[in-house]
C-alpha positions as CSV (number, residue, x, y, z in Angstrom):
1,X,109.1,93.2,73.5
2,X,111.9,95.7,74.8
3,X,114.5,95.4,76.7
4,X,115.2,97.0,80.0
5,X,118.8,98.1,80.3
6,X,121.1,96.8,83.1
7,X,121.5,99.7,84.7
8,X,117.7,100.9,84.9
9,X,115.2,102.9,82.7
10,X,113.5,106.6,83.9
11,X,110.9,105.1,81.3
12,X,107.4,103.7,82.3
13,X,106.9,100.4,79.8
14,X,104.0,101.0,77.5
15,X,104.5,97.8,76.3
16,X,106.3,94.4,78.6
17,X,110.0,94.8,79.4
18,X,112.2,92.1,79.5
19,X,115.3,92.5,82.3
20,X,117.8,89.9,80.8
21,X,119.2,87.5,83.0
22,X,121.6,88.4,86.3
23,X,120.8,92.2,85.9
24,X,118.0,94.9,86.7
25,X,116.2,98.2,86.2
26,X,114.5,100.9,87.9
27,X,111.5,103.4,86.8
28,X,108.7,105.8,88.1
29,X,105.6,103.9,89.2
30,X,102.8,106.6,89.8
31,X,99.8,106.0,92.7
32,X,97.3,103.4,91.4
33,X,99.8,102.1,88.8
34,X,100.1,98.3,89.1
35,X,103.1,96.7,88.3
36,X,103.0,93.2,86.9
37,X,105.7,90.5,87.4
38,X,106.1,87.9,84.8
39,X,108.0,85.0,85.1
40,X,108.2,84.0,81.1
41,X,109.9,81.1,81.4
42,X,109.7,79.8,84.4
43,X,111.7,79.2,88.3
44,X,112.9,83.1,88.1
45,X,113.5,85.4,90.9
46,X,113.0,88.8,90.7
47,X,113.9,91.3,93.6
48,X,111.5,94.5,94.2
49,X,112.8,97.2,95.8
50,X,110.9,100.4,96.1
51,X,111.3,104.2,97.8
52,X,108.9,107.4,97.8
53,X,109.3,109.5,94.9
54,X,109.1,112.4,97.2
55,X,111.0,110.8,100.1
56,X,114.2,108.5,99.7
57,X,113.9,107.9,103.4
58,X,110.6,106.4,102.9
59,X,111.4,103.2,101.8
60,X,110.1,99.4,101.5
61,X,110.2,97.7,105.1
62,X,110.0,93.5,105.5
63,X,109.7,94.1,108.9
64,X,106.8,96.4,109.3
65,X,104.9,94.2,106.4
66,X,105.2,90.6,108.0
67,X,104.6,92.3,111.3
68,X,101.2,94.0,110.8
69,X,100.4,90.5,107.9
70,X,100.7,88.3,110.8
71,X,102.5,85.9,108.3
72,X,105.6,85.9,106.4
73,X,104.0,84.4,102.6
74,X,102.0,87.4,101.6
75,X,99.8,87.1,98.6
76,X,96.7,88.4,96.8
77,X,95.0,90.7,99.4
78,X,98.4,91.8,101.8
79,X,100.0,94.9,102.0
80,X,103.8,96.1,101.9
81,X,104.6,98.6,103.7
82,X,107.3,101.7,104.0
83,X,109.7,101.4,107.2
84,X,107.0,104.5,108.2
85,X,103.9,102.2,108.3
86,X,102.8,104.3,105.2
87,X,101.3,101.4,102.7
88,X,103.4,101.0,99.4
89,X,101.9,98.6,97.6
90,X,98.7,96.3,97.6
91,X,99.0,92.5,96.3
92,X,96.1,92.5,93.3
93,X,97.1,89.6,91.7
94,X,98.9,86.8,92.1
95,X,99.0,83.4,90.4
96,X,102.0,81.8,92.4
97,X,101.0,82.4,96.3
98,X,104.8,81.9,97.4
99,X,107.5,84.6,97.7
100,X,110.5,85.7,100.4
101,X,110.2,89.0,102.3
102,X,113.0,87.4,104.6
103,X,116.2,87.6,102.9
104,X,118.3,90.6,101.3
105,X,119.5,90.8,98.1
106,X,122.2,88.8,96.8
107,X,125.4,90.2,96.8
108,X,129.2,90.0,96.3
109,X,129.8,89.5,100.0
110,X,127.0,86.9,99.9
111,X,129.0,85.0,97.1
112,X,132.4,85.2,98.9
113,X,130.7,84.1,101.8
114,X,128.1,81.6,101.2
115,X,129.0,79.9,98.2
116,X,133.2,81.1,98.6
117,X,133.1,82.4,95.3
118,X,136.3,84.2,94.2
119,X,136.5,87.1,91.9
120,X,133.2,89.0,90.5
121,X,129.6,87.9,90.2
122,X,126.5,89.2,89.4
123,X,124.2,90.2,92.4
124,X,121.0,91.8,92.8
125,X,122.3,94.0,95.2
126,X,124.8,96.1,93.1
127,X,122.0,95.4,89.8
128,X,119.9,97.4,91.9
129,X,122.5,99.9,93.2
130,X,123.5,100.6,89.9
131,X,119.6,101.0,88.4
132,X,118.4,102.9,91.6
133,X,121.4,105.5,91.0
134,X,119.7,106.9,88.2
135,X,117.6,108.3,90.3
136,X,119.9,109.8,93.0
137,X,119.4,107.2,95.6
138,X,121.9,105.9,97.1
139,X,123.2,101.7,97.7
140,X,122.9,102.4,101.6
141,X,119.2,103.0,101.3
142,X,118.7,99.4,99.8
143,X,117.3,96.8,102.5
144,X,115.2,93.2,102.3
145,X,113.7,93.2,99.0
146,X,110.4,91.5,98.4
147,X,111.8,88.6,96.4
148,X,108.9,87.2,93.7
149,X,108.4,84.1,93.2
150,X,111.4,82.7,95.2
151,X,110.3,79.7,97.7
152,X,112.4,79.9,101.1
153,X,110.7,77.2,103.7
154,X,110.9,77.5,107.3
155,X,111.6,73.8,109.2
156,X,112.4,72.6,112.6
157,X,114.2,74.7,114.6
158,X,114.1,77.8,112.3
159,X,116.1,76.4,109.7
160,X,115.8,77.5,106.5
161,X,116.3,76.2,102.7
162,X,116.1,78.4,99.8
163,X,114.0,75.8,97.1
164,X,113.5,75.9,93.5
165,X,111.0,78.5,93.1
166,X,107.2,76.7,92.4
167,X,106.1,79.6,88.8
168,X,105.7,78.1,86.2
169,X,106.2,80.2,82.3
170,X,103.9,82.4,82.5
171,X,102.9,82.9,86.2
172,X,102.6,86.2,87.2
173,X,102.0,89.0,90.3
174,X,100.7,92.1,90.1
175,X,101.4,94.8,92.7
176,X,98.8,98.8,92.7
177,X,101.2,101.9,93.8
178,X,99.6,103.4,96.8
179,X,102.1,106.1,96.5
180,X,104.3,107.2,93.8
181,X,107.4,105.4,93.4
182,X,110.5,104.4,92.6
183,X,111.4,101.0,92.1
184,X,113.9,98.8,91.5
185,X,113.8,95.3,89.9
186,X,116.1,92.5,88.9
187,X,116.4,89.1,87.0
188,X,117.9,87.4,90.4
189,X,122.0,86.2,89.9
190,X,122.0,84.1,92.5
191,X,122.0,80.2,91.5
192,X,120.4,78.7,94.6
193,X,117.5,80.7,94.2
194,X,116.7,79.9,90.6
195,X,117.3,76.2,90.6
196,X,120.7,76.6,89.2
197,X,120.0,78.7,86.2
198,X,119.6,81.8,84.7
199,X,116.3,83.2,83.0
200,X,115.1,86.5,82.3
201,X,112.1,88.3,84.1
202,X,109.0,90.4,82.1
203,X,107.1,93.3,83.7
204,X,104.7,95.9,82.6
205,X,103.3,99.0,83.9
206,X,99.6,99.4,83.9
């Protein structure tokens, strides 16, 4: 299995990529390319973020999504949408049933202000920055990522609580490009979201 580098890949997998833990890449996905998400080892995050090839300001919109889904768990069947109601992807697959499209990306703000962390850590948001660079797009143009297998619950009142995620090794999403792409993806840094560790994430390109 290869190894996607920390600060992205122009390269479309032939074979599964690995994204080690508390980093992320970025690559082409053409239309009617489906991406798969692995989780290999189980209770991993992994962010998706995705633009047009053609048009950086066509990019991945929460909003529009869960609006026109009705819900805010999409699964096998749902749609993601651009922030122009254009359709991104299409949910194939999907062996989990339980992901975010509520919260952004981690980042170092988040850390400092969150968890009042002090000097650097690794966040999804500058993994992705960094990847998506590669590609001449820019941090500003990164919003709410669809966030794989993480569990966020909704309770009384509106409150949320960000839970150990519910994939098991193995459990796996798969998205089809209804557009070509760019996208971004990490191994998610953030501790809460992974139930206080670490693991890497596995994708492929088919």
């Amino acid at each position: 299995m290869s190894t996607a580098a920390s600060t992205g890949s122009s390269a479309s997998p032939a074979t599964p990529c690995r994204i080690p833990p508390q980093s992320g890449t970025a690559f082409r996905l053409r239309k009617g390319q489906v991406l798969r998400v692995i989780d290999p080892l189980g209770e991993q995050v992994s962010d998706l973020f995705a633009v047009s090839a053609q048009d950086f300001g066509c990019s991945l919109s929460s909003g529009r999504s869960l609006d026109y889904a009705g819900k805010i768990y999409l699964s096998e069947g749902d749609l993601l949408y651009a922030n122009d109601s254009q359709v991104m992807f299409t949910i194939v697959k999907d062996t989990v049933r339980k992901h975010d499209f509520l919260l952004t990306p981690c980042s170092p703000e988040m850390f400092r202000i969150l968890y009042r962390h002090v000097g650097h850590h690794p966040s999804c948001f500058e993994n992705l920055r960094l990847s998506l660079a590669e590609f001449g797009i820019e941090g500003h143009r990164i919003g709410t990522t669809f966030n794989i297998f993480m569990n966020v619950n909704i309770h009384e009142a509106g409150r949320m609580t960000v839970d150990a995620p519910t994939s098991k090794a193995g459990d796996h999403i798969e998205l089809r490009a209804e557009m070509d792409l760019i996208c971004g993806l990490t191994a998610c840094s953030a501790e809460g979201s992974n139930n206080g560790t670490f693991k890497p994430i596995d994708y492929e390109i088919l």
